[in-house]
C-alpha positions as CSV (number, residue, x, y, z in Angstrom):
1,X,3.5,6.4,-0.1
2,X,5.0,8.9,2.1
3,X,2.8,11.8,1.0
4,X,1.9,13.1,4.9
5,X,5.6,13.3,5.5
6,X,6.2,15.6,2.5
7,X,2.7,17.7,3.3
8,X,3.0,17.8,7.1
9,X,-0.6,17.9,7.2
10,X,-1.6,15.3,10.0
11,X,-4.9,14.2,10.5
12,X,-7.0,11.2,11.4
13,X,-7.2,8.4,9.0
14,X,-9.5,6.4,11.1
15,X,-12.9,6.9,9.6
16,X,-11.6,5.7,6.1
17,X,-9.5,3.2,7.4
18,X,-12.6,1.8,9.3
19,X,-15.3,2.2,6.1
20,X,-12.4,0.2,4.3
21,X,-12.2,-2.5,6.5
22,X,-15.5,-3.2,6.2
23,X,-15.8,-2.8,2.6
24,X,-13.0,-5.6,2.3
25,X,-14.8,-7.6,5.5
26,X,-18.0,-7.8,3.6
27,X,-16.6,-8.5,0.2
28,X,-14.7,-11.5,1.9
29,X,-17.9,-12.5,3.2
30,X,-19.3,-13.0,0.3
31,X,-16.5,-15.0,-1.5
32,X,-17.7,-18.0,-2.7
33,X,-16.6,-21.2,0.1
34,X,-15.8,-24.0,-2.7
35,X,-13.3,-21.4,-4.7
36,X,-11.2,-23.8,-7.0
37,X,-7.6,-22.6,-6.1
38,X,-5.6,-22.1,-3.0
39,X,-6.4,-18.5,-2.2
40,X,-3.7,-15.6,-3.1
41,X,0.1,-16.8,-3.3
42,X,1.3,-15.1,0.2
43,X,5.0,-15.6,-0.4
44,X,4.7,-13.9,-3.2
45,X,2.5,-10.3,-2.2
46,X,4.7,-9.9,0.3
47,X,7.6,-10.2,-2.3
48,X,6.0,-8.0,-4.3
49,X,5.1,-5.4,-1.6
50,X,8.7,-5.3,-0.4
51,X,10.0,-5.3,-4.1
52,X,8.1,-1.8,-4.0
53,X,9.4,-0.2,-1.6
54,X,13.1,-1.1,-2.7
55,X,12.1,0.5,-5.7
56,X,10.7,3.4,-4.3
57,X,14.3,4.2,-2.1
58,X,16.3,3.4,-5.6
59,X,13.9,5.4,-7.5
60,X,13.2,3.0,-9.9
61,X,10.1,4.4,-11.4
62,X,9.0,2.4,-14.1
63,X,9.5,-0.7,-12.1
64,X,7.3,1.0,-9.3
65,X,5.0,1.8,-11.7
66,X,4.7,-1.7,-13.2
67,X,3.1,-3.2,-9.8
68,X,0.5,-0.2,-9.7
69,X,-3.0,-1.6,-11.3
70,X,-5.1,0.5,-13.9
71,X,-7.5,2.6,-11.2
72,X,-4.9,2.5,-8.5
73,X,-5.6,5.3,-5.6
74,X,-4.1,5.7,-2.4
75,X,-5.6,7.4,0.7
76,X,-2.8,9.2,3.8
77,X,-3.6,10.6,7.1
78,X,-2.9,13.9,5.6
79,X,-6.7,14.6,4.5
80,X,-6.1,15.6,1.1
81,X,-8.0,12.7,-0.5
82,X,-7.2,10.2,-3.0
83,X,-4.1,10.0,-5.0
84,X,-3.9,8.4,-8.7
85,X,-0.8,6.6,-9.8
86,X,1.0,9.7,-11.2
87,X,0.9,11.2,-7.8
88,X,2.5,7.9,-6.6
89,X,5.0,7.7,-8.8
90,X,6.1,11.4,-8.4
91,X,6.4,11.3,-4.8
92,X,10.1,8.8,-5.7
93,X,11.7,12.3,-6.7
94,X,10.1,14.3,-3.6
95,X,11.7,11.6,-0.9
96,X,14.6,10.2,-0.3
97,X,13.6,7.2,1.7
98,X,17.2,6.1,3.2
99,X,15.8,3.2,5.5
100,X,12.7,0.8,6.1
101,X,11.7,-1.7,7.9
102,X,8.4,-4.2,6.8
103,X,6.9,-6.5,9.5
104,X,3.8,-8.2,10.5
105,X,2.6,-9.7,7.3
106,X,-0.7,-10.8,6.9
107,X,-2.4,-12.0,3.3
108,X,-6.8,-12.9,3.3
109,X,-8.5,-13.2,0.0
110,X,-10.8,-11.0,-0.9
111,X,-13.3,-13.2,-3.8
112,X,-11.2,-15.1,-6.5
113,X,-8.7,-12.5,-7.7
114,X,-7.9,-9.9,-4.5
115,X,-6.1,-9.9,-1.5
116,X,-5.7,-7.9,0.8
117,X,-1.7,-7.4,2.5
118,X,-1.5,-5.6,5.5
119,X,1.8,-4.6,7.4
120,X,3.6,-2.6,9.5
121,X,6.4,-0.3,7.7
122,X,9.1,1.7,9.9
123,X,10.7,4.4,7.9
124,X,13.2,7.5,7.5
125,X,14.2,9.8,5.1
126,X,14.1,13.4,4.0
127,X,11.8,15.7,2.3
128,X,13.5,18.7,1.2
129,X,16.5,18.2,3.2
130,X,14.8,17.5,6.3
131,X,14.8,14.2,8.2
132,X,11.6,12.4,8.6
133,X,10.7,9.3,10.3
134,X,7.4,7.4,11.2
135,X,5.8,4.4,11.6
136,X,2.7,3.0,9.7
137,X,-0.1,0.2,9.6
138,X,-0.3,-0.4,5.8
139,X,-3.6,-2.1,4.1
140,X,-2.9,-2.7,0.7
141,X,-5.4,-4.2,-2.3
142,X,-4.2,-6.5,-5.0
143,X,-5.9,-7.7,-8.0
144,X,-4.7,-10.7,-10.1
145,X,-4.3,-9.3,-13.6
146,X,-3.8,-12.4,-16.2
147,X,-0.8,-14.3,-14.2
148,X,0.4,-11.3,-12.1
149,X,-0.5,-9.8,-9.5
150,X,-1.1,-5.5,-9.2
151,X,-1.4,-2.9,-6.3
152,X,-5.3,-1.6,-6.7
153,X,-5.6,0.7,-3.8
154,X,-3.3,1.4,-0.3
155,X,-4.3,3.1,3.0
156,X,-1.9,4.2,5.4
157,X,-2.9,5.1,8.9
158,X,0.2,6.4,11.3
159,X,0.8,4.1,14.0
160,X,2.6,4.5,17.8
């Protein structure tokens, strides 16, 4: 999650922000209008999304890595492309996230089984000693996978 701070590397995310917004805009589109339940549990992603990021300052690994769905990529500001799961997961020893604050909340479907959660996340920490701070819209994908609900793909984009 907090890749850029421990590559310094900043660059603009706009242009894949942008072709994923309207990736998710047409999928939604095209859900079907007559879908036979409710639409994703919102309560509940947003449980689930701040669930993570407790994990992620406690370094609980295998319960980070639980929520992260089979194919799971994440894309930074930093330029240096995709990221898999393991490169998720090994960030937790990289930073020590000391504080965070999750806001703005918003939940749309995306066909039967996806949503997309976006938010704004305020954080600090250090990377190798050295204080970091910065402020973040997150988009984040979730698939339903049999009764639960995983992370499929996240995109953050720095933020003023």
């Amino acid at each position: 999650m907090r890749a850029t701070l421990i590559s310094g590397a900043l660059s603009s995310g706009a242009l894949s922000t942008a072709v994923g917004m309207i990736l998710v805009a047409c999928a939604s589109a095209q859900a079907p209008k007559h879908a036979s339940h409710a639409g994703p549990p919102a309560k509940e992603l947003e449980a689930k999304v701040r669930e993570a990021w407790e994990d992620f300052k406690t370094k609980n690994k295998d319960a980070f890595a639980a929520i992260l769905a089979d194919g799971f990529t994440e894309a930074e500001e930093d330029g240096n492309g995709f990221r898999d799961a393991k490169a998720e997961v090994a960030e937790i020893d990289q930073f020590d996230l000391d504080k965070y604050t999750l806001t703005d909340f918003k939940v749309r479907p995306i066909g039967s089984d996806g949503a997309l959660v976006t938010y704004m996340a305020e954080y600090s920490g250090k990377v190798a000693g050295q204080p970091v701070s910065e402020k973040d819209a997150v988009g984040e994908v979730w698939v339903r996978r049999g009764k639960d609900w995983k992370v499929l793909h996240v995109q953050e984009t720095k933020a003023k």
